[in-house]
PDB file as gemmi writes it, atoms N, CA and C in Angstrom:
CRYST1    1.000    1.000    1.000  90.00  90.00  90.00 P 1                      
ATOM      1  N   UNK A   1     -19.328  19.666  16.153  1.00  0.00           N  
ATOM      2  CA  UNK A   1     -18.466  18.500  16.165  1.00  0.00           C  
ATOM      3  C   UNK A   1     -18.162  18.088  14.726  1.00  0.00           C  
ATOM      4  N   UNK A   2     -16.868  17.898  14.380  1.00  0.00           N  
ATOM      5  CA  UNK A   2     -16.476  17.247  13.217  1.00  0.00           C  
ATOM      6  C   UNK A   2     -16.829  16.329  12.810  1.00  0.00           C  
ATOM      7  N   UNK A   3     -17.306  15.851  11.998  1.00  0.00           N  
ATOM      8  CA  UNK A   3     -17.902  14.111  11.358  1.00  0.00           C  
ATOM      9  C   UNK A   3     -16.198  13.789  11.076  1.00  0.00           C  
ATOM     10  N   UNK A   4     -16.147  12.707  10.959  1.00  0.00           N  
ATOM     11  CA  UNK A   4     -14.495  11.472  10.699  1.00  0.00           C  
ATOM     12  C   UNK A   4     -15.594  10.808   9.754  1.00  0.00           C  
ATOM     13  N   UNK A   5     -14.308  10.890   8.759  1.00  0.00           N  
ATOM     14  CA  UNK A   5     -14.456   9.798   7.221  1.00  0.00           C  
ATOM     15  C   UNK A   5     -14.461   8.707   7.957  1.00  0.00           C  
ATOM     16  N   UNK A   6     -15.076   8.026   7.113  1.00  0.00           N  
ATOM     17  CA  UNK A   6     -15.104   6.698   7.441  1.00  0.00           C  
ATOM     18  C   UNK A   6     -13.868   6.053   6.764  1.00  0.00           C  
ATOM     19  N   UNK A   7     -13.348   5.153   7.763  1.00  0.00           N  
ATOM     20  CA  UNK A   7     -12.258   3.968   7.225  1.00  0.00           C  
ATOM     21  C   UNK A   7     -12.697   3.636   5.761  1.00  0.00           C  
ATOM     22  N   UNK A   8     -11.609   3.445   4.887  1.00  0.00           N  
ATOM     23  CA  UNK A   8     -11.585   2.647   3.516  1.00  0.00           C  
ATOM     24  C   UNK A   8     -11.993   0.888   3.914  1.00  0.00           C  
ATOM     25  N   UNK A   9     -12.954   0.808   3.621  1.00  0.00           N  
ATOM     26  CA  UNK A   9     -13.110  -0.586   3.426  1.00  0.00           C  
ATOM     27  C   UNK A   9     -12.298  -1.522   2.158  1.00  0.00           C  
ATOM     28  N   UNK A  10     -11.702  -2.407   2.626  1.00  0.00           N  
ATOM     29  CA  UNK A  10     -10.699  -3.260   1.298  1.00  0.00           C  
ATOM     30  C   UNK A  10     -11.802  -3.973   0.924  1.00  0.00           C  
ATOM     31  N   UNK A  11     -11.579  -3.903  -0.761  1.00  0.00           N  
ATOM     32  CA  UNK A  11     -12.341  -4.414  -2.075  1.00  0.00           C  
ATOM     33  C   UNK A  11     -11.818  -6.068  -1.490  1.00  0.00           C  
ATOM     34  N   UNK A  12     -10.608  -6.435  -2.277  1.00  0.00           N  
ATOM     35  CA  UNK A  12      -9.758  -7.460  -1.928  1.00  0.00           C  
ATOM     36  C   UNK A  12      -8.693  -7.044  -1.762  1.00  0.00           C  
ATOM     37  N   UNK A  13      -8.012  -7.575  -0.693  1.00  0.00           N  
ATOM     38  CA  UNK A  13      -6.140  -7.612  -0.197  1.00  0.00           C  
ATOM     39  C   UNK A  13      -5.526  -8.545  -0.951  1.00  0.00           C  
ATOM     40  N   UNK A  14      -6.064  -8.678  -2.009  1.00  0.00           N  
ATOM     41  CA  UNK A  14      -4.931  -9.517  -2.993  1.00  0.00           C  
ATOM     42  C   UNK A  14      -4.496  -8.982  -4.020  1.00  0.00           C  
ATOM     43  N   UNK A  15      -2.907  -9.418  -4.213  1.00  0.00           N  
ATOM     44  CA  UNK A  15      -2.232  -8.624  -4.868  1.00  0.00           C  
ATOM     45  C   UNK A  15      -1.272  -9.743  -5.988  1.00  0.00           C  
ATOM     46  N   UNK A  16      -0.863  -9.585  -6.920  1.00  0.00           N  
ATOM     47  CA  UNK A  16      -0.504 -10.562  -7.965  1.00  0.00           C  
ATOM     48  C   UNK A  16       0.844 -10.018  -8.112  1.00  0.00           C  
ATOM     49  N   UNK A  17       1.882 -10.947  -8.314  1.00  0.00           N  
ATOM     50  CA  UNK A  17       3.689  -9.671  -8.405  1.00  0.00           C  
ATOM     51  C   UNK A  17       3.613  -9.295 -10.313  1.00  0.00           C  
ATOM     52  N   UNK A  18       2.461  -9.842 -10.644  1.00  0.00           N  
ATOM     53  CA  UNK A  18       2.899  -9.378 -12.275  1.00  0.00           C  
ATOM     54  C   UNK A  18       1.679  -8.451 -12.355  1.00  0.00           C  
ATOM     55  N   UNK A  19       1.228  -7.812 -11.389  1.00  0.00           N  
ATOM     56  CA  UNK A  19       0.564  -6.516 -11.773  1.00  0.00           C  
ATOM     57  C   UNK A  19       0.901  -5.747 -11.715  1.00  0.00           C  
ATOM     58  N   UNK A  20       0.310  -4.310 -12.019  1.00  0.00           N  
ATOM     59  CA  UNK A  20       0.529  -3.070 -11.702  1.00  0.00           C  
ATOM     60  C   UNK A  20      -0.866  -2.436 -11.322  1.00  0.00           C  
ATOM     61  N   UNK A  21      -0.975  -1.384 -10.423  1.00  0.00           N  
ATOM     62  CA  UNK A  21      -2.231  -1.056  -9.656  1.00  0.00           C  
ATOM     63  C   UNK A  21      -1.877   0.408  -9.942  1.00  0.00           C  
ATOM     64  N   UNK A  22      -2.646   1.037  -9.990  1.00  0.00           N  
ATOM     65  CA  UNK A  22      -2.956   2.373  -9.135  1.00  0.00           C  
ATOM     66  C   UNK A  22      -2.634   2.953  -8.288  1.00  0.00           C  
ATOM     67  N   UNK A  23      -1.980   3.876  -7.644  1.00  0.00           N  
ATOM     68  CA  UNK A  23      -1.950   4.232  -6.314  1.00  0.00           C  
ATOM     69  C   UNK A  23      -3.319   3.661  -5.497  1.00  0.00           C  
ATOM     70  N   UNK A  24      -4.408   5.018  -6.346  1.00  0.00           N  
ATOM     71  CA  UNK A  24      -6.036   4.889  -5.549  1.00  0.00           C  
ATOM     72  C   UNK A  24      -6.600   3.383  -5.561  1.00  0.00           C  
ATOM     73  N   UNK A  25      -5.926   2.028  -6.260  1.00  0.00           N  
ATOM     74  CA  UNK A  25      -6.887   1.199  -6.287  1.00  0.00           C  
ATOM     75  C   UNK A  25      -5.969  -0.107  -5.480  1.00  0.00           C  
ATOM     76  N   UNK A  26      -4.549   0.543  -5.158  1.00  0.00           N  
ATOM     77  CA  UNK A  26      -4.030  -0.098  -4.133  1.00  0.00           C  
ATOM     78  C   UNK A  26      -4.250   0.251  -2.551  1.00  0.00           C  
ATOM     79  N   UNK A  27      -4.737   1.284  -2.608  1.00  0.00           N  
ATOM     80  CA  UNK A  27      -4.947   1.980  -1.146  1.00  0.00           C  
ATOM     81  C   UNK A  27      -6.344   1.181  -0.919  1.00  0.00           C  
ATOM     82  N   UNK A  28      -7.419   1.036  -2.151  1.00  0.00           N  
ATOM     83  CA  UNK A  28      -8.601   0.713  -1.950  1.00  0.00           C  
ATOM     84  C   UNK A  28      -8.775  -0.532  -1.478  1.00  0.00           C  
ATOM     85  N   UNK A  29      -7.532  -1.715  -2.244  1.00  0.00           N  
ATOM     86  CA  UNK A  29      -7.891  -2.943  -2.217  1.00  0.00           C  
ATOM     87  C   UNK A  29      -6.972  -3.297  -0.637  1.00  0.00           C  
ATOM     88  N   UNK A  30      -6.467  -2.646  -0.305  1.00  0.00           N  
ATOM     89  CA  UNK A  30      -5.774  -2.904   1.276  1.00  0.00           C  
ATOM     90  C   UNK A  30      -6.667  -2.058   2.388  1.00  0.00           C  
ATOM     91  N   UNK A  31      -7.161  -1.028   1.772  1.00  0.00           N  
ATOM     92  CA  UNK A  31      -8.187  -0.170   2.920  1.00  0.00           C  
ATOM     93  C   UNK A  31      -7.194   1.030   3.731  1.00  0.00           C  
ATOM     94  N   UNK A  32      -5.905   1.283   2.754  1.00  0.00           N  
ATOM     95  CA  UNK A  32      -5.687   2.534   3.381  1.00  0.00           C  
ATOM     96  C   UNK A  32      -5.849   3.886   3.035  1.00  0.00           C  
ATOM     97  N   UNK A  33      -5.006   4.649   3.861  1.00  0.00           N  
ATOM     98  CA  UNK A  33      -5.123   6.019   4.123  1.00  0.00           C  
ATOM     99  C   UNK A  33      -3.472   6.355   3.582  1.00  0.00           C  
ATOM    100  N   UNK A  34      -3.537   7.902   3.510  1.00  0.00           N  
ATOM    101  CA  UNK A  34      -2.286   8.165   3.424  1.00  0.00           C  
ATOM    102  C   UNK A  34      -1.169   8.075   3.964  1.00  0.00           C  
ATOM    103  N   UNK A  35      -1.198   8.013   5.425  1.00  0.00           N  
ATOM    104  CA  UNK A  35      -0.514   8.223   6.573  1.00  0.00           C  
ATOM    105  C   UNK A  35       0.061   6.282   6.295  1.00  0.00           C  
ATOM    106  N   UNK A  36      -0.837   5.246   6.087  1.00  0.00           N  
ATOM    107  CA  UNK A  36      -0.424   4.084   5.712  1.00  0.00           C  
ATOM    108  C   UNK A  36       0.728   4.053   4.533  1.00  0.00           C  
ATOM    109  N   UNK A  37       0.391   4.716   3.619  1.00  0.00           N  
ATOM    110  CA  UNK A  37       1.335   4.659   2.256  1.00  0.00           C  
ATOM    111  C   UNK A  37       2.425   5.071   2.711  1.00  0.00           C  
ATOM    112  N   UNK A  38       2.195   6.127   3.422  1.00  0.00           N  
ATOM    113  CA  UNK A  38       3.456   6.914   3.683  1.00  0.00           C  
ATOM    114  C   UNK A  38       4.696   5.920   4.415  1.00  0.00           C  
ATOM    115  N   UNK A  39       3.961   5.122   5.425  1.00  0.00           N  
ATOM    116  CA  UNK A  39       4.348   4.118   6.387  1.00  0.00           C  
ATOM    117  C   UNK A  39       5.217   3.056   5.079  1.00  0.00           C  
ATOM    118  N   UNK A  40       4.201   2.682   4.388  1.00  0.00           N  
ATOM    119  CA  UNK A  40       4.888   1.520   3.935  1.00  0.00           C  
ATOM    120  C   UNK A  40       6.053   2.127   3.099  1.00  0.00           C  
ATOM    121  N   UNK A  41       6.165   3.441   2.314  1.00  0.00           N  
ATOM    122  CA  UNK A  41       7.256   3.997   1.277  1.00  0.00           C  
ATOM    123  C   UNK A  41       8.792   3.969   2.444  1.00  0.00           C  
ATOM    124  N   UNK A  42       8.569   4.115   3.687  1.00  0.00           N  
ATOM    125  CA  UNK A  42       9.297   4.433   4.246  1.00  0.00           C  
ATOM    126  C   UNK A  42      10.121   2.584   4.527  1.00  0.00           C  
ATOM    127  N   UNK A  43       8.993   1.864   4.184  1.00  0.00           N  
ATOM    128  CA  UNK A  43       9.735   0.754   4.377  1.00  0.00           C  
ATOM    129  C   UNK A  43       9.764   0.141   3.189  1.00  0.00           C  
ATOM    130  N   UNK A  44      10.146   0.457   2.344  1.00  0.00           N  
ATOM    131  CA  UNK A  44      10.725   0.191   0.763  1.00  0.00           C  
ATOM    132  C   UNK A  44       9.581   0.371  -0.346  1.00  0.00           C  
ATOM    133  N   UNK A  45       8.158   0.365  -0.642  1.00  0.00           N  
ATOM    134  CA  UNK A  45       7.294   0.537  -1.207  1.00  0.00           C  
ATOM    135  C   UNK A  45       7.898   1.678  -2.140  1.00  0.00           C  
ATOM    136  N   UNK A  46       8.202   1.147  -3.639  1.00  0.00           N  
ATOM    137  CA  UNK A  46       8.275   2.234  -4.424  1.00  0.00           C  
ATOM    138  C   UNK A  46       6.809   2.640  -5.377  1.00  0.00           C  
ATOM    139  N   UNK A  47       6.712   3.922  -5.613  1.00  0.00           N  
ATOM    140  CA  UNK A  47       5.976   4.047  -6.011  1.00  0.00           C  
ATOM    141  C   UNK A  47       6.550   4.905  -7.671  1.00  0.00           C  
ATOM    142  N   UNK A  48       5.762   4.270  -8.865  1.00  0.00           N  
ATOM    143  CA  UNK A  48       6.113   5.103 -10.128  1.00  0.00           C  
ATOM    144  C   UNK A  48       5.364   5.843 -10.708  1.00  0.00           C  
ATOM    145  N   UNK A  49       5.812   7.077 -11.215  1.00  0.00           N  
ATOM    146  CA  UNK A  49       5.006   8.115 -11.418  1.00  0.00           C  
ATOM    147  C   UNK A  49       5.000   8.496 -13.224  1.00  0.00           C  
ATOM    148  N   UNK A  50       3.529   8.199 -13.535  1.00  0.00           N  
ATOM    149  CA  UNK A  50       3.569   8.269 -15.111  1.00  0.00           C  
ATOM    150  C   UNK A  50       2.580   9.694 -15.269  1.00  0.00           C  
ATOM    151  N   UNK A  51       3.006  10.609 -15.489  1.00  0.00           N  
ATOM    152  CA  UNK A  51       2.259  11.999 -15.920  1.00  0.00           C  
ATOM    153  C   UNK A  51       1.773  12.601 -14.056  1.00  0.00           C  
ATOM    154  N   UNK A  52       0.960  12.805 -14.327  1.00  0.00           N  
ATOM    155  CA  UNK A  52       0.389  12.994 -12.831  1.00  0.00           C  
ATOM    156  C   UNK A  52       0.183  11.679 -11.926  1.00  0.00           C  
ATOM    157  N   UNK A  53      -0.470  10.182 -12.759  1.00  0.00           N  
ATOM    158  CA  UNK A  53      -0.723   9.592 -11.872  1.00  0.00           C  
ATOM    159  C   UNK A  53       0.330   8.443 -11.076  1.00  0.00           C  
ATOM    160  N   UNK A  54      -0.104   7.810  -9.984  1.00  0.00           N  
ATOM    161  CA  UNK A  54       0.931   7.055  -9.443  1.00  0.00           C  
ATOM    162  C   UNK A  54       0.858   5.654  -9.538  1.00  0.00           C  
ATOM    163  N   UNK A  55       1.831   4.786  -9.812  1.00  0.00           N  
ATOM    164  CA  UNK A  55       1.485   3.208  -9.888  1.00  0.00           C  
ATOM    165  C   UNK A  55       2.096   2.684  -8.843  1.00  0.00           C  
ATOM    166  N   UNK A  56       2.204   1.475  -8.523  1.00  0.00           N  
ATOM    167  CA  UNK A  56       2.582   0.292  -7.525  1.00  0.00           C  
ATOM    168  C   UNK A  56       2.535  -0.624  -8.451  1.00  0.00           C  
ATOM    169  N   UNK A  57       3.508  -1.411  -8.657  1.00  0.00           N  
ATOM    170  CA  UNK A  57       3.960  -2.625  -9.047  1.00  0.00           C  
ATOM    171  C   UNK A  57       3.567  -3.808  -7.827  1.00  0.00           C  
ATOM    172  N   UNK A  58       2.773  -4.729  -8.309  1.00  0.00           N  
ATOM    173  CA  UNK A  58       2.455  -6.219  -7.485  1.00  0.00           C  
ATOM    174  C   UNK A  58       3.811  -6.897  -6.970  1.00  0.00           C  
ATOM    175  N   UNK A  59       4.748  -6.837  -7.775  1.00  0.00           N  
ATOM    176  CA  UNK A  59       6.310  -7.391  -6.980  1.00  0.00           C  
ATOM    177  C   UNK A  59       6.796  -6.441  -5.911  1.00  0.00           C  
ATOM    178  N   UNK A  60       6.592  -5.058  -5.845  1.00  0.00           N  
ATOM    179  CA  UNK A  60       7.003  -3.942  -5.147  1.00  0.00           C  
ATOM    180  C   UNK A  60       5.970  -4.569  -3.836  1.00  0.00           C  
ATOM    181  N   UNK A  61       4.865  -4.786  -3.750  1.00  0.00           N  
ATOM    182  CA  UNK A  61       3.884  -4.610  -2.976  1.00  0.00           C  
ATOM    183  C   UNK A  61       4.525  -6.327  -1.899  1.00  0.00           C  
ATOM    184  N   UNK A  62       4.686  -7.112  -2.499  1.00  0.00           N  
ATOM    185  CA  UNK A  62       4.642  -8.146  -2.345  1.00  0.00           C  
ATOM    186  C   UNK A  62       5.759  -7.901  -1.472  1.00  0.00           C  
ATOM    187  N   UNK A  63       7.226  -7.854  -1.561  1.00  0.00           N  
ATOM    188  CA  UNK A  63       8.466  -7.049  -1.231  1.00  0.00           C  
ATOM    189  C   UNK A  63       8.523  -6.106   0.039  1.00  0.00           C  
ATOM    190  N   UNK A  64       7.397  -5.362   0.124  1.00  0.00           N  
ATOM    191  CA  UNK A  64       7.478  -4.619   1.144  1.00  0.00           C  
ATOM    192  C   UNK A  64       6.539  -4.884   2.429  1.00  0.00           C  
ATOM    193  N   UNK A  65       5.621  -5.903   2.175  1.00  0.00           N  
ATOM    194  CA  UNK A  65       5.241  -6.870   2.644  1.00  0.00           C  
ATOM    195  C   UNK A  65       6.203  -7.519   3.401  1.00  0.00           C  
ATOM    196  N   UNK A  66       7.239  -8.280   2.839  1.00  0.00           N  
ATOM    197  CA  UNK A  66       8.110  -9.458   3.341  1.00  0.00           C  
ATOM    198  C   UNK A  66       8.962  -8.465   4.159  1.00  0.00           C  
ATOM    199  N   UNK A  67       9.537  -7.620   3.819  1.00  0.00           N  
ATOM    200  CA  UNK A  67      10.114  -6.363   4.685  1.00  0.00           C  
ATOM    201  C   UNK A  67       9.054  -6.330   6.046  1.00  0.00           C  
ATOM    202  N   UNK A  68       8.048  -5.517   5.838  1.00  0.00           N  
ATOM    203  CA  UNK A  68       7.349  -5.567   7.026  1.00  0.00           C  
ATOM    204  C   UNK A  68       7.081  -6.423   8.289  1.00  0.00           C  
ATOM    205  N   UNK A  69       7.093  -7.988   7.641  1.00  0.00           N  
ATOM    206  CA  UNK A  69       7.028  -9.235   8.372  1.00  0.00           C  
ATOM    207  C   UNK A  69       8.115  -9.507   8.810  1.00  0.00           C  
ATOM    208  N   UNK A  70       9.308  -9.105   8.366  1.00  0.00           N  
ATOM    209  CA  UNK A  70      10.719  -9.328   9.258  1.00  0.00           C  
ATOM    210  C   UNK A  70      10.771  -8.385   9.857  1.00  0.00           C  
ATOM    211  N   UNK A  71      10.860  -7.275   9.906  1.00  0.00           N  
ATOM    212  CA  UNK A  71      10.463  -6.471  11.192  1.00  0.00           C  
ATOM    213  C   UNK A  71       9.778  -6.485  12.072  1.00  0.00           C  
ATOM    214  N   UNK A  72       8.543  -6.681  11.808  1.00  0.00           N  
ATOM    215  CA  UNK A  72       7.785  -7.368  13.017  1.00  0.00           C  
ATOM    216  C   UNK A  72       8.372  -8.233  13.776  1.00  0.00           C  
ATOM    217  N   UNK A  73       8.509  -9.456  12.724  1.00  0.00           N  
ATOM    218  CA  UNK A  73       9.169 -11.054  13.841  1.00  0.00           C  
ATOM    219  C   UNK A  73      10.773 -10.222  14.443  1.00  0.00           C  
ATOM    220  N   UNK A  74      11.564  -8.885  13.881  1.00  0.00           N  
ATOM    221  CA  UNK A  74      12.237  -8.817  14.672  1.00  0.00           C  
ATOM    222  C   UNK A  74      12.077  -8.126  16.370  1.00  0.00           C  
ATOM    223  N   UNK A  75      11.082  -7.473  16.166  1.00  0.00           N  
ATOM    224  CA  UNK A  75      10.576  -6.399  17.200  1.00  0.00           C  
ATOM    225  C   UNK A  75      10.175  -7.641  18.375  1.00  0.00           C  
ATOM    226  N   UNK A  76       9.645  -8.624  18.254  1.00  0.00           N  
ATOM    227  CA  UNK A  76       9.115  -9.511  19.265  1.00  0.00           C  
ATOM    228  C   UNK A  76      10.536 -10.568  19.984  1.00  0.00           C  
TER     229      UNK A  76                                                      
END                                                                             
């Protein structure tokens, strides 16, 4: 039988619009997975790419957030 990773536990879900994060330390502080990122890029989440690694901007995060929440309240 396969062992399953365990879920990412979130550090903190708080996010500031004048930061910039990490890919790995935005996934950490929300508790996701890839299949999540992927979710949110698809709903505007840009992500910027400096050499190999990846950033998220706190205004980007914040943004795709408010996106998400109007979709929701539209779906209901």
């Amino acid at each position: 039988m396969k062992a399953k990773k365990p879920t990412p536990v979130p550090s903190s879900g708080s996010v500031r619009s004048d930061e910039v994060l990490t890919l790995t330390e935005f996934k950490k502080r929300f508790g996701l997975e890839y299949k999540s990122v992927a979710t949110a890029q698809r709903a505007g989440l840009r992500l910027v790419q400096l050499g190999r690694q990846k950033y998220v901007l706190g205004s980007d995060v914040l943004e795709c957030f408010r996106k998400l929440a109007t979709m929701e309240d539209n779906d209901t």
